[in-house]
PALUMTI-66087 format. One record per residue (C-alpha): x, y, z; residue in one letter. Coordinates in steps of 0.001 Angstrom, whole numbers, plus 500000, padded with zeros to 6 digits. Example, Ala and Ser with C-alpha at 12.3 -4.5 7.8 and 13.67 -1.06 7.14 Angstrom:
! residues 2
512300495500507800A
513670498940507140S
***
This chain:
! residues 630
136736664836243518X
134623667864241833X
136113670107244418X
139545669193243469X
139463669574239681X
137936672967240349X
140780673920242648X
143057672506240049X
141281674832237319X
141650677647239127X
145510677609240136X
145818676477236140X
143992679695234470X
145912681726237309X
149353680439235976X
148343681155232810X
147650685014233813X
150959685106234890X
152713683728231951X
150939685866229651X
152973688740230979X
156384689437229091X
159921690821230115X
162194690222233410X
162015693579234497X
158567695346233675X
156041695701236346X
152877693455235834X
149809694797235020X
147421695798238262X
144901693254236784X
147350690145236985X
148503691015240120X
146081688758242284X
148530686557243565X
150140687141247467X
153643686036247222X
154040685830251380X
151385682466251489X
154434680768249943X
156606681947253293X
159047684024251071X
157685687800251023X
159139689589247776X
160302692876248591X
162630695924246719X
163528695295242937X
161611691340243814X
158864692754243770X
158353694504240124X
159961691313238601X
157552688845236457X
156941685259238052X
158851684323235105X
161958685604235812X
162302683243239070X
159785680544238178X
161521679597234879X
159649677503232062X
156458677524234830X
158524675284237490X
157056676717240920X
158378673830243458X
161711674218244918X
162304677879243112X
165831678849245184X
165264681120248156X
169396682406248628X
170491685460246591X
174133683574245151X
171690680559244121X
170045683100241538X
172752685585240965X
175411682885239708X
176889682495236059X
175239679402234485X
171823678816236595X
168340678095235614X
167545682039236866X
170430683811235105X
170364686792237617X
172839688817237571X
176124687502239073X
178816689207240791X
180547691153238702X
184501690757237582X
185786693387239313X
184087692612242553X
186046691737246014X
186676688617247175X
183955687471249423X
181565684606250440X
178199683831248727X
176116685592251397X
175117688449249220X
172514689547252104X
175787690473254496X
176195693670252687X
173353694115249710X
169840694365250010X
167292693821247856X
166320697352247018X
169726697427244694X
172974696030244858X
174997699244244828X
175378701370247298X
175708698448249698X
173535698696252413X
176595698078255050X
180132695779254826X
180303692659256822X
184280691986256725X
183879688267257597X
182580687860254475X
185247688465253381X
188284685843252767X
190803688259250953X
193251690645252212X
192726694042253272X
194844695657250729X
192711693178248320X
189680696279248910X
191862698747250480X
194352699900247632X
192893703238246452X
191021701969243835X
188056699503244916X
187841701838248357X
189931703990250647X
193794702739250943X
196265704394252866X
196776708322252867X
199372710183251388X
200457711147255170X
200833707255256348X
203946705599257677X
206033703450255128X
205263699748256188X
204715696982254202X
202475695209257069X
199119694483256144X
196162696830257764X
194854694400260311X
197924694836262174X
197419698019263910X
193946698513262722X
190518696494263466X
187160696279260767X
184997698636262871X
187271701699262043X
191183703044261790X
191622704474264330X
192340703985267654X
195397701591266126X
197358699401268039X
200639699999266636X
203336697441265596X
206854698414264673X
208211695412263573X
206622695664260197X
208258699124259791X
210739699408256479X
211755703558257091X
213271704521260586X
212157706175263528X
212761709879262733X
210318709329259539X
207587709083261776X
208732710704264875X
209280713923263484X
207274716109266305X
204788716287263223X
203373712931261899X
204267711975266348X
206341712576269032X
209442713552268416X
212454714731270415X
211704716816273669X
213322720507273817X
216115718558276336X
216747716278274319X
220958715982274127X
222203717137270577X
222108714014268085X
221369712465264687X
218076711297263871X
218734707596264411X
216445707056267415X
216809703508267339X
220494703680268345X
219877704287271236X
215643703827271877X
214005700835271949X
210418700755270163X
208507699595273293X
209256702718274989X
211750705990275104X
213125705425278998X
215029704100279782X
217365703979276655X
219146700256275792X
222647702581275213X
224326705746273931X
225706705405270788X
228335708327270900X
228695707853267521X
225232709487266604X
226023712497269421X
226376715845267618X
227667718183270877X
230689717899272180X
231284715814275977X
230637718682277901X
227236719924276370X
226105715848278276X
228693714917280857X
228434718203283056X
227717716787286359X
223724717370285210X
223060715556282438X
225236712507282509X
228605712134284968X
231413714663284444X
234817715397286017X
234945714230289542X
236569716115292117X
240389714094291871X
240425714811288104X
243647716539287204X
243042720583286258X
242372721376282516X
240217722684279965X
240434719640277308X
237267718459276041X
236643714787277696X
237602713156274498X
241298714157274471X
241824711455276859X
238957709249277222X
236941707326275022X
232967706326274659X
233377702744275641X
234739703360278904X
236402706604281222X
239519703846281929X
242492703413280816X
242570706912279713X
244993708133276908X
246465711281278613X
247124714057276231X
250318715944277264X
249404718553275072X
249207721577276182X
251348721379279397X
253528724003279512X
255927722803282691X
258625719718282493X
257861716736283184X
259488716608286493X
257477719357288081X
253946716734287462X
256191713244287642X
257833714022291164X
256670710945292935X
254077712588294446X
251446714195292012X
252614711678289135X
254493708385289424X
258400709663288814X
261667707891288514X
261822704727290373X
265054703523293013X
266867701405290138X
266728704385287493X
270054705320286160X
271685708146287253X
270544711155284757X
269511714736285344X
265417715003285652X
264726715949282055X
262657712794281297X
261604714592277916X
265083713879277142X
264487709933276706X
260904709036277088X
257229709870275224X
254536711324276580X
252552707694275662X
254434705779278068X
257780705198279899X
258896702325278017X
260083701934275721X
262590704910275510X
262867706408271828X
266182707194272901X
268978707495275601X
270842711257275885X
273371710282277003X
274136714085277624X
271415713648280481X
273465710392281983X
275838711808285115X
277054708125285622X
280064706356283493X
279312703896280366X
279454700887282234X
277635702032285208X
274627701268282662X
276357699037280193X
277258696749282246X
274971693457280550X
272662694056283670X
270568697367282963X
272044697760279507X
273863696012276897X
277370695360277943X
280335694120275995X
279078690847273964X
280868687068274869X
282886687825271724X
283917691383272312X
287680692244272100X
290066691605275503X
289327695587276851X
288709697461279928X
285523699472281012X
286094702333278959X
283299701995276468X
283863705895275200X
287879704886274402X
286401703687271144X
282546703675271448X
280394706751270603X
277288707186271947X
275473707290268798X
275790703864268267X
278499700508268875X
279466700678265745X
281522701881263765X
284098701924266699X
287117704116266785X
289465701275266382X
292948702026265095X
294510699318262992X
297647701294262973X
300974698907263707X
299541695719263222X
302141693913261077X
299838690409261146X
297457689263258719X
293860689959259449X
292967686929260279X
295106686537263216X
292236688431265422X
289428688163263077X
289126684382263702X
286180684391265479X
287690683999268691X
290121687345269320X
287709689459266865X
284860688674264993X
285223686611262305X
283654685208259010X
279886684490259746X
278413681190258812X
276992682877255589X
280387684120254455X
280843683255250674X
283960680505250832X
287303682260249986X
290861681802251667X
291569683841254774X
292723686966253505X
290157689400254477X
292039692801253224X
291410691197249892X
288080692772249993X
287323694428253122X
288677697887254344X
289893698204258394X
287034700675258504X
284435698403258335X
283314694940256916X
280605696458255177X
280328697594252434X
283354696149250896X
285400697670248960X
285612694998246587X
285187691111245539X
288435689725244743X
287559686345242735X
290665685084243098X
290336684593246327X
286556683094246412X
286923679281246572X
283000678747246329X
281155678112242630X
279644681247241075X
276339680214242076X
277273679717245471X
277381683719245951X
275200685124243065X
272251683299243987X
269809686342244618X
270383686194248391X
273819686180248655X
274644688911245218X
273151689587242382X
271431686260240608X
270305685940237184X
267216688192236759X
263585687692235517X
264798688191232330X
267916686022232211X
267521682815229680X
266818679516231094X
269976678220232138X
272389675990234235X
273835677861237315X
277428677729235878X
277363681564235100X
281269681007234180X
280979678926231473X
279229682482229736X
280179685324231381X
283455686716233452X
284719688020237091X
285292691855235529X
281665692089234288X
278851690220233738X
279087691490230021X
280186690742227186X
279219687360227466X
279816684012225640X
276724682182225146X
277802678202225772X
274477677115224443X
275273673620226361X
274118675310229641X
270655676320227863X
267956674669229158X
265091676476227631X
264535676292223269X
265773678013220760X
262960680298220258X
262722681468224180X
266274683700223657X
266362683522219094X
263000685572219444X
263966688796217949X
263806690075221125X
266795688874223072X
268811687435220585X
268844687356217391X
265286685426215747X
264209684356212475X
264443686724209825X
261908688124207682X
262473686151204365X
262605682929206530X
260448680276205832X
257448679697208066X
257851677144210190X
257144676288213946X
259960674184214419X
262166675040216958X
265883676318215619X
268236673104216022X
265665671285214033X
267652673134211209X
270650674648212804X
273557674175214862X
274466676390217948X
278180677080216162X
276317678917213105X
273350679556211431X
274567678589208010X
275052675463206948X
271489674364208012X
270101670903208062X
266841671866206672X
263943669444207572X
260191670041206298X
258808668786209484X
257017671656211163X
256692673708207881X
253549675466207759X
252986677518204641X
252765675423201041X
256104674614199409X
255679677596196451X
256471679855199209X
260067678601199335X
260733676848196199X
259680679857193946X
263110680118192650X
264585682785195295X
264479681489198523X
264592677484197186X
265090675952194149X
262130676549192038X
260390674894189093X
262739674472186249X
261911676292182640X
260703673628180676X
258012672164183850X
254248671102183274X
252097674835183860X
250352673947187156X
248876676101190130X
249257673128192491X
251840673147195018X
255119671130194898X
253668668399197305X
251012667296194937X
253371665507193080X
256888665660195129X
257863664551198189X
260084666640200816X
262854663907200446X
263793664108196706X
262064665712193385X
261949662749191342X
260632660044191152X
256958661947191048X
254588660256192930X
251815662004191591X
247873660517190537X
245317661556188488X
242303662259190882X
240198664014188019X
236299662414187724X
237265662792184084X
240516660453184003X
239582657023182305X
242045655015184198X
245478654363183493X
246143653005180332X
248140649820179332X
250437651953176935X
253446653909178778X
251969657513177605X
254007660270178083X
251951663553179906X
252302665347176707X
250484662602174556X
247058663647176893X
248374667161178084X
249823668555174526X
249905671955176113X
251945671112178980X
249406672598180999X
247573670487183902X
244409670704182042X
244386667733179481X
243921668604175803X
240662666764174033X
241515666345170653X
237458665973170360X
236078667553173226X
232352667015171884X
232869663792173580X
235194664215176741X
235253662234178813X
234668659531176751X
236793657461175581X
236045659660171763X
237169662461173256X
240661661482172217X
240289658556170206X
237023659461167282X
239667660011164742X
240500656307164761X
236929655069165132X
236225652618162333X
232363652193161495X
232956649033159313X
233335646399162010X
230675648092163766X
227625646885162467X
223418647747163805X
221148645937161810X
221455644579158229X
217858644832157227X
216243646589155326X
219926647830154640X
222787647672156430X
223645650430159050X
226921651311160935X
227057652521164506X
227813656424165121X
230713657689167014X
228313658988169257X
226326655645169828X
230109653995170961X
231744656784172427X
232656655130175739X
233918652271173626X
233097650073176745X
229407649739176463X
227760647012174321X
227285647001170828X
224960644036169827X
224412643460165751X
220464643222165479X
218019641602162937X
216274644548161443X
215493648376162152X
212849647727165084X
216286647025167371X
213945644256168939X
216074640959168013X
219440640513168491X
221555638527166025X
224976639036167364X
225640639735171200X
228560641562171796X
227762643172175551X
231159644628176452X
233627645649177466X
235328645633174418X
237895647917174333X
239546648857177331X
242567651668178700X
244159648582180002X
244472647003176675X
247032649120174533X
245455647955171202X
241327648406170299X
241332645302168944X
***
C-alpha cells in the first residue's frame, strides 16, 4: 500500500516536470528529459521528438493519446496538428505512404494507391510534372498508356486520339512514311489501320498524289497486262479507282477511222442486220457507245428510203399517212418528216375533204371548237403556226381557248373575274376594254387602288369601307354616303369644304360633331352634360345660353367664388331673411357661403353655442328639379 502511493508520487512530480515546460515546438530542457518514450511501445522519432508532451498529451490526458498521423493532423481534434493543407492532392488518410516524420515536405516517396483522384488531378503542370510541350494531342487520361512506376515504356492506345496520324507520325515525334512509300496525302488512316501498317484495309485513290503509273507499273501494284490495247494514256483516261471494268474508252487521240479498229476482228464492227451504209461509222455514232445514234447521214446510206423506213428497222409511213407509194424522198427530206414537200396546187375542195382525220390528218382532240374551215386560219404550208384566229369561225366560249394552256389566259395581274372575257374585252384586241363590273368577283379596292384603276383620291374621306358601300359601278358621283367604316372624327369632313360644316351662329366647341349629332340627321341633338360640375338637369326648360352666356362650351359662373354650387349662379337671388341661425343673444342670418349648395340643411338653433336646435330643417330644400326656390 506504501509502495504504491510512492510509485504514485513519483509518476505525479514527473508529470508535473513535464508540464512545467512551455511551447509546442521548443526542445525541452536536458534536465526534464528523463522520461523514455519507447516503454509506452510508440518510439518518437524526427520533428516527434523535439515536441513538448503537451503538444500530444493535451490538458495532461496520457491514456489512449492517438498513435496514426491523420488522427493528429486533422482540422478540429483535441491535438490541432497541422492538417493537410488546401491545396494538397486528393489522397487517403495514410500520411505515412508518402511523409515521414522528419518533415512533411519533400515527401519521402509517392504511393499512388493512396491516391483516389485522377492523374491529371497531380499531373497538370502545376502540383507536379504534366505532359510536355512535345506530347501527342489526346484527351485520354495518363493511365492509359502509362503505369505509376514511370512513363515510359507506354502501352499506347489510339482510340483516345483527337489529331490524326500524320501529327504524330511525322518521321520525327515516330515513324513515319518509308522512302517507298507511294506519293500521298498525309491521311494515314485512309488507308492504315492503327493496329498495324501491313497490310493496309484499302487505297483510297482519292488521297494518291502521283499519277497511275508512278503505282500500277507491273512493280508496285498491277499495270497493263499483255492484251491491253497500245497507248500512252495515263490509266485514268479509261478506268476508274473502284474497279479496272467496265472501262470508259477514251477515243481521244486515235488518229485512224473507226473502221480500221471496229473491223470485226480487233473491235466488234457492224453486225449482219446493219443497214446498208459506207463504213464511216463517225458519220452516225459516238465514240461512248453505238446506240443510240446522234444522227443518221443519210449521205452514208447506199440503200433506198424504205429499205430502212420500212416500220421494221425504222419508222415507216404512220397508220394515218396519206394513200402513197415508197418514195419517201418524192416529198420527204432527210432532215426531218416534216415539213413535207406537198403541193396543194389544183385542189378545188375544201380542206376538210382530206384533212378529216381519215384521208389526212385532221383536227386533234385538243383543237379549239370552230366549223370545218381550216384555211380560215391555217396556211397549206403548215398547221403551225397559224397564220391567224378567225373568231368567227370558233364555236367554243372564250375561255374555252384562252385558258393559259390552250392561248393566252388572264395573267397574274388580271382582276378577279368571271371567265366571260367577252363581256369586257373584244376579238381584235384584248384592249380597250369595257369593265362589266358584274363579272368582278374580287372588291372594289383590289382594281380602285390607285394602282390599276382609278382609287380614292386624296381629299377623300378616310374610310375603310369598301367602294359600293358609297358608290355605284355606273359613276362615282352621286354617292350614297354611309358613315359606317369611317375612321377619322367627323371635323375632318364636315369643316365646311369637303361636308357641310358648322353653321355661323353655332355653340364655340373643340368637340367633334358626334358628341352631340348623330350620322343620321343634325338635329334633334342628343347631347349630355357629363361635366363633374353639372348640378343636374333642372326643372325649368333653360336655354344653353342662360348657363353658357358666351356661347362657348365652357359655362359662364355669374359667381364663380362658388362654382359649382348651386351660388355659383344663383347668390344674387339669395335672401338671408328666411334664413335664420340662432336668435339669441341676437338674431343672426345664414351667409351665402354657409348655404351655397342650397341642398344641405339649415336648422334654426337656440343660441350662439349651435348646440340646440329649435327648428329642424335638414334638406333638401331647394332643388334643380324644382323650377322655383321656394
Amino acid at each position: 500500500m506504501r509502495h504504491t502511493a510512492l510509485r504514485t508520487l513519483q509518476l505525479l512530480a514527473a508529470c508535473v516536470a513535464v508540464l512545467a515546460v512551455s511551447g509546442h515546438a521548443t526542445a525541452a530542457p536536458a534536465a526534464t528529459r528523463r522520461f523514455d518514450h519507447l516503454t509506452t511501445g510508440y518510439e518518437l522519432d524526427g520533428r516527434h521528438r523535439d515536441l513538448r508532451c503537451e503538444s500530444c498529451h493535451v490538458d495532461a490526458v496520457f491514456r489512449d493519446t492517438p498513435r496514426d498521423c491523420a488522427t493528429c493532423h486533422a482540422k478540429g481534434t483535441r491535438i490541432n496538428a497541422l492538417p493537410k493543407g488546401s491545396s494538397h492532392i486528393l489522397s487517403t488518410e495514410r500520411c505515412a505512404a508518402c511523409h515521414s516524420t522528419s518533415a512533411f515536405a519533400p515527401a519521402t516517396r509517392f504511393d499512388h494507391a493512396e491516391t483516389p483522384g485522377s492523374c491529371t488531378s497531380c499531373h497538370n503542370g502545376v502540383q507536379t510534372e504534366g505532359k510536355p510541350p512535345g506530347h501527342i494531342a489526346t484527351l485520354a487520361s495518363c493511365e492509359t498508356c502509362h503505369k505509376t512506376s514511370a512513363w515510359l515504356p507506354a502501352a499506347f492506345d489510339h482510340g483516345s486520339l483527337t489529331t490524326n496520324c500524320a501529327s504524330c507520325h511525322d518521321g520525327v515525334r515516330t515513324a513515319g512514311r518509308g522512302s517507298t512509300h507511294i506519293a500521298t496525302t498525309s491521311s494515314c488512316e485512309s488507308c492504315h489501320r492503327s493496329s498495324a501498317w501491313r497490310p493496309v484495309t484499302r487505297v483510297d485513290h482519292s488521297q494518291v498524289t502521283g499519277s497511275c503509273a508512278s503505282c500500277h507499273n507491273g512493280t508496285v501494284a498491277a499495270g497493263r497486262s499483255a492484251s491491253h490495247i497500245p497507248g500512252d494514256s495515263d490509266c485514268a483516261s479509261c478506268h476508274s479507282t473502284s474497279a479496272w471494268i467496265p472501262a470508259s474508252f477514251s477515243h481521244s487521240g486515235v488518229s485512224g477511222s473507226c473502221s480500221s479498229c471496229h473491223d470485226g476482228i480487233r473491235a466488234g464492227g457492224r453486225h449482219d442486220t446493219h443497214i446498208a451504209s459506207t463504213a464511216s461509222c463517225e458519220s452516225c455514232h459516238t465514240v461512248s457507245a453505238w446506240s443510240p445514234v446522234i444522227r443518221v447521214d443519210h449521205n452514208q446510206v447506199t440503200g433506198s428510203c424504205y429499205s430502212c423506213h420500212n416500220s421494221s428497222i425504222a419508222a415507216g409511213k404512220p397508220a394515218g399517212h396519206v394513200a402513197s407509194d415508197t418514195t419517201c424522198g418524192a416529198c420527204h427530206t432527210t432532215s426531218a418528216w416534216t415539213p413535207a414537200s406537198f403541193s396543194h396546187d389544183g385542189i378545188a375542195s375544201g380542206c376538210a375533204s382530206c384533212h378529216n382525220g381519215t384521208l389526212a390528218t385532221g383536227r386533234s382532240p385538243t383543237h379549239v371548237a370552230t366549223t370545218s374551215d381550216c384555211a380560215s386560219c391555217h396556211t397549206t404550208g403548215a398547221w403551225r403556226p397559224a397564220t391567224r384566229v378567225d373568231h368567227t369561225q370558233v364555236t367554243g366560249s372564250c375561255f374555252s381557248c384562252h385558258n393559259g394552256s390552250v392561248a393566252s389566259g388572264k395573267g397574274s395581274a388580271h382582276v378577279a373575274t368571271s371567265n366571260a372575257c367577252d363581256t369586257c374585252h373584244t376579238t381584235n384586241g384584248w384592249i380597250p376594254a369595257r369593265v362589266d363590273h358584274s363579272q368582278v368577283i374580287g372588291s372594289c379596292s383590289n382594281c380602285h387602288n390607285g394602282l390599276r384603276a382609278t382609287g380614292k383620291p386624296t381629299s377623300h374621306i378616310t374610310t375603310t369601307a369598301e367602294c359600293d358601300s358609297c358608290h355605284a359601278t355606273l359613276s362615282w358621283l352621286p354617292a350614297l354616303f354611309s358613315h359606317s367604316g369611317v375612321t377619322s372624327g367627323c371635323s375632318s369632313c364636315h369643316n365646311g369644304s369637303s361636308a357641310t360644316g358648322k353653321p355661323a351662329g353655332h355653340m364655340t366647341t373643340a368637340r367633334e360633331c358626334g358628341h352631340c349629332h348623330s350620322t343620321t340627321a343634325w338635329s334633334p341633338l342628343a347631347f349630355r352634360h357629363g361635366s363633374a360640375e353639372y348640378p343636374g338637369d333642372h326643372r325649368g326648360a333653360l336655354d344653353c345660353v342662360a348657363c353658357h352666356t358666351s356661347n362657348s362650351d365652357q359655362a359662364t359662373w355669374r359667381a364663380p367664388a362658388w362654382r359649382p354650387d348651386c351660388a355659383g349662379c344663383h347668390a344674387s337671388r339669395f335672401k338671408p331673411d328666411p334664413h335664420t341661425k340662432y336668435t339669441n343673444p341676437q338674431k343672426v342670418l345664414y351667409s351665402v357661403a354657409e348655404l351655397k349648395d342650397c341642398s344641405g340643411a339649415c336648422h334654426v338653433y337656440r343660441d350662439s353655442s349651435l348646440t340646440t336646435i329649435v327648428t329642424r330643417r335638414s334638406g333638401p330644400e331647394h332643388r334643380v328639379t324644382d323650377e322655383d326656390f321656394d
